[in-house]
N, C-alpha and C positions, 0 to 999 in steps of 0.2 A: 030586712028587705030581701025580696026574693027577684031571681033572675032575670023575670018578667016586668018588673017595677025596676029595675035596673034599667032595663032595656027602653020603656017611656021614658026614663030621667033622659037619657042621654040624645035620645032622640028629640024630645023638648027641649033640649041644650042647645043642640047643635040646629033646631029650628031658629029660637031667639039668639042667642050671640054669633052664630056666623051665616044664617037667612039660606042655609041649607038643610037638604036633608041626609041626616044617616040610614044608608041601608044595607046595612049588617047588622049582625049578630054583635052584643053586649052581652058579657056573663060573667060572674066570679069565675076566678079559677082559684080553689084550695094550694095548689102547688105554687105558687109566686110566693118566693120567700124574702126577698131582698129590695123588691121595686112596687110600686104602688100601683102600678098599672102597665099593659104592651099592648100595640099597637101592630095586628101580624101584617106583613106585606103581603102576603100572598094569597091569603084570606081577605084581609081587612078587614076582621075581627076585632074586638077589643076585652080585651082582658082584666077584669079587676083584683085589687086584693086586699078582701071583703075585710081584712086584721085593721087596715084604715078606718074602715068606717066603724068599728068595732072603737078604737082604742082613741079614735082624734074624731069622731064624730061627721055629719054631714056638709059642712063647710070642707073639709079636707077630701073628700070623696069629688065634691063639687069642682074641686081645682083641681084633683087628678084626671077626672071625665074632658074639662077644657082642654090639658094636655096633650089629651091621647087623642083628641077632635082634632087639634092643631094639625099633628102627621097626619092623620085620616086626611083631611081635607084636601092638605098641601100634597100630598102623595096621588089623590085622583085628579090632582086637574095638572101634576107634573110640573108642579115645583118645589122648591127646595124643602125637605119636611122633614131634615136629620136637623140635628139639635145644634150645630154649630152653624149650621146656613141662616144669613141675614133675611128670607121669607118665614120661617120657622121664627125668627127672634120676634118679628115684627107683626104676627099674625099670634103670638103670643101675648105678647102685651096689649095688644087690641082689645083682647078679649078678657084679660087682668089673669091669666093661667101663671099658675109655679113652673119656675125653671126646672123645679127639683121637689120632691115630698118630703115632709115630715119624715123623720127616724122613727124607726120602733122601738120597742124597748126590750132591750133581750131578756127573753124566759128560753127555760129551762137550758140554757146554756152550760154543759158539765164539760171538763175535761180532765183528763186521767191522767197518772205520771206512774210511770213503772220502774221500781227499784231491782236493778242486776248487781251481783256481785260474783265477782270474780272467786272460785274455789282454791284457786294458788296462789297468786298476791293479792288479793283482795280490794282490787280496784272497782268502785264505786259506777256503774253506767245507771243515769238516768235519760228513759228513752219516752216516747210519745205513743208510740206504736209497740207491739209485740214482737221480740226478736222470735226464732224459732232456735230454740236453746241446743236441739240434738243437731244443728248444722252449723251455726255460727261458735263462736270463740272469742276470746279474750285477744282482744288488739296487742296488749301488751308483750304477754307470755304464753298465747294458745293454750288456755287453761278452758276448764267449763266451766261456763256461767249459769245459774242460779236465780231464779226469781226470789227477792228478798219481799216486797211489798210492794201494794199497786194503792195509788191514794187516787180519790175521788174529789174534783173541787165543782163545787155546786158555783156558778155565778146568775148575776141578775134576779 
């Protein structure tokens, strides 16, 4: 689906379940990593995140578009269109929209653990992050520390 076919979906949406029209801009945005869709105030743009329609298909896309119509709507005629306000809850359900989307599924998900060891008592630090070995020192006994191994854990 491209931008443009994006942009008739949501327009034909927003003509049949709420007898308005949309006139903004609809677009994927690649960089939405966490949410399924946003709603800009200041724009009033609408934002998708095309991994939806990818992974959960055009029903899932369909219930995010009603969502983000929801704020649109309630936002230009100046009422309540944040997600806890009882016009938002009720103009929701009207129109059968998700409170909330579908999860994704985490890929390429790595995170790394880094093995320090102490060069005079030999105490053991595993860290997250990189210390920087020529400034820091040992909590213990200000000894120098040592990278001993860095592991790599692959998830999802």
């Amino acid at each position: 689906m491209t931008n443009a076919e994006l942009q008739q979906l949501v327009e034909k949406i927003s003509i049949q379940l709420f007898q308005k029209p949309f006139r903004h801009k609809a677009f994927f945005n690649p960089r939405l990593r966490t949410t399924g869709g946003r709603y800009m105030l200041g724009s009033h743009d609408i934002d998708i995140n095309r991994r939806y329609l990818d992974e959960h298909g055009m029903e899932e896309l369909i219930g995010i578009i009603k969502h983000e119509l929801c704020h649109y709507h309630l936002h230009i005629e100046g009422k309540g269109y944040k997600h806890g306000d009882q016009d938002f809850k009720r103009l929701l359900k009207h129109v059968g929209g998700p409170r909330h989307c579908s999860s994704l599924p985490n890929v390429n998900r790595r995170s790394r653990v880094l093995h320090y060891v102490c060069s005079q008592c030999g105490l053991n630090f595993e860290r997250k992050r990189k210390i920087n070995t020529t400034k820091y020192v040992c909590g213990r006994c200000k000894g120098k520390l040592r990278l001993v191994k860095e592991v790599v854990i692959e998830r999802g």
